[in-house]
C-alpha positions in Angstrom: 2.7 3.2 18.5 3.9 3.1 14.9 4.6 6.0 12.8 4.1 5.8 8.9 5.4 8.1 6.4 4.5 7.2 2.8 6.6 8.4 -0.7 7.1 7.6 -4.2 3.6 9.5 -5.7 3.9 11.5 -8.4 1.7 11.8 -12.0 2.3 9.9 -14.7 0.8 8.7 -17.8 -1.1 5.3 -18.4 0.9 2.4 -18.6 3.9 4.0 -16.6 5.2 2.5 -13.4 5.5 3.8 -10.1 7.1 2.3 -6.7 5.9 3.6 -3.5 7.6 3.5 -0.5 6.5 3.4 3.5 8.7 3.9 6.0 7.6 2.7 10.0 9.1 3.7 13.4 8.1 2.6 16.2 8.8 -0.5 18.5 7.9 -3.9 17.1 7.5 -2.4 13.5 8.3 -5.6 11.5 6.1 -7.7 13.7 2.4 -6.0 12.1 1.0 -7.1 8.7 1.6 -4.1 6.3 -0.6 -3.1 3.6 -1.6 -0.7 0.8 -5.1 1.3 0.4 -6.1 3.7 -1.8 -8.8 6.4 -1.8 -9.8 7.7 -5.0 -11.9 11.0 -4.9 -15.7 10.6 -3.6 -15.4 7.0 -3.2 -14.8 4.8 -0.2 -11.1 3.3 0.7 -10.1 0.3 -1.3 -7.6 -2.8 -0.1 -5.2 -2.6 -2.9 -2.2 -5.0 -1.1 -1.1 -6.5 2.0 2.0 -8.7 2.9 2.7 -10.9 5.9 5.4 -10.1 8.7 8.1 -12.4 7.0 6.9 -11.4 3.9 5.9 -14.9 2.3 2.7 -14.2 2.2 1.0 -11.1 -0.1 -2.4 -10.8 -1.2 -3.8 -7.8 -4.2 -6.9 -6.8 -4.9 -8.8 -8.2 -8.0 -7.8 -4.7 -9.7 -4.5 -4.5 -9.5 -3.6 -8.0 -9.4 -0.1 -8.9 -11.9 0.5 -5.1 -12.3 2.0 -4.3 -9.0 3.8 -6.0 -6.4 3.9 -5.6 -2.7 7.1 -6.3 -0.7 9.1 -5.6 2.5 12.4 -5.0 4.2 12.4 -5.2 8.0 15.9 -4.0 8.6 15.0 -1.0 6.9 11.4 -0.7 8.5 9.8 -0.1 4.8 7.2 -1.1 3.0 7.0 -1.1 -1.0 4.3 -1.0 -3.8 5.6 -1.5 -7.4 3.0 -0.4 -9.7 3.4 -1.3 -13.5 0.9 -0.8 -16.3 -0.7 2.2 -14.4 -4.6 3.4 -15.1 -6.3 6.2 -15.0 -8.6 4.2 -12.9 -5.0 3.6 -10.4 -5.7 7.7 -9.9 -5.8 7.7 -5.7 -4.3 8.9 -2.4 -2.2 5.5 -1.5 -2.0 4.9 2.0 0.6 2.8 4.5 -0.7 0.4 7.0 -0.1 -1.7 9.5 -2.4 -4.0 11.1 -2.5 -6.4 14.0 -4.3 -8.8 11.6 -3.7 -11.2 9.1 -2.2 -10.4 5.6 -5.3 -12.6 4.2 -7.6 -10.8 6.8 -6.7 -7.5 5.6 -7.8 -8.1 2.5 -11.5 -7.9 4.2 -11.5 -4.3 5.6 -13.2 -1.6 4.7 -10.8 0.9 5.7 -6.9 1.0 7.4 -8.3 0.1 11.4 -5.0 -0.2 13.1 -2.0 2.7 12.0 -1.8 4.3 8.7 0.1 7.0 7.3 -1.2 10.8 5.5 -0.8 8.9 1.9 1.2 9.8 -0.9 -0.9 11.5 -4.6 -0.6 8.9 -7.8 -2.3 10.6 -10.8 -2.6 8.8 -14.1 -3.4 10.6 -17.1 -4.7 8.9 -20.3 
């Protein structure tokens, strides 16, 4: 079992930056893929970000692609998402995962399938 507690939301105006933050508990925490998705209101989840158990492999969504950046620190059982150059279209609940998966195979769900956290607010204004 793996707990996930996402931080780091907030509102902000376009072209601001934000860094979330997820920390895990739980045995064997830095042994599951992590990831990022995002739910924006009345539409379905979205992959947004997903990163490897070493971290040396990451993967981003078409959308956010070189505006944020996923990363990882095992010894401190949390999970980051950078986000520069923010969009109103960014606007979302942001949710921690972790998946028994790939880091490129997450890219393909729909939805977080394996543990996820209660997700953190990002508003962007224009």
């Amino acid at each position: 079992q793996v707990q996930l507690v996402e931080s780091g939301g907030g509102l902000v105006q376009a072209g601001s930056s934000l860094r979330l933050s997820c920390t895990g508990s739980g045995r064997m925490f830095s042994s599951y893929v992590l990831g990022w998705f995002r739910q924006a209101p009345g539409k379905e989840y979205e992959f947004v970000a997903s990163i490897s158990w070493t971290g040396g492999g990451t993967y981003y969504s078409d959308s956010v692609k070189g505006r944020f950046t996923i990363s990882r620190d095992n010894g401190k059982n949390t999970v980051y998402l950078q986000m520069n150059n923010l969009k109103p279209e960014d606007t979302a609940v942001y949710y921690c995962a972790a998946e028994g998966t790939t880091a490129q195979a997450m890219r393909l769900l729909r939805k977080p399938d394996g543990f996820w956290g209660q997700g953190t607010q990002v508003t962007v204004s224009s």
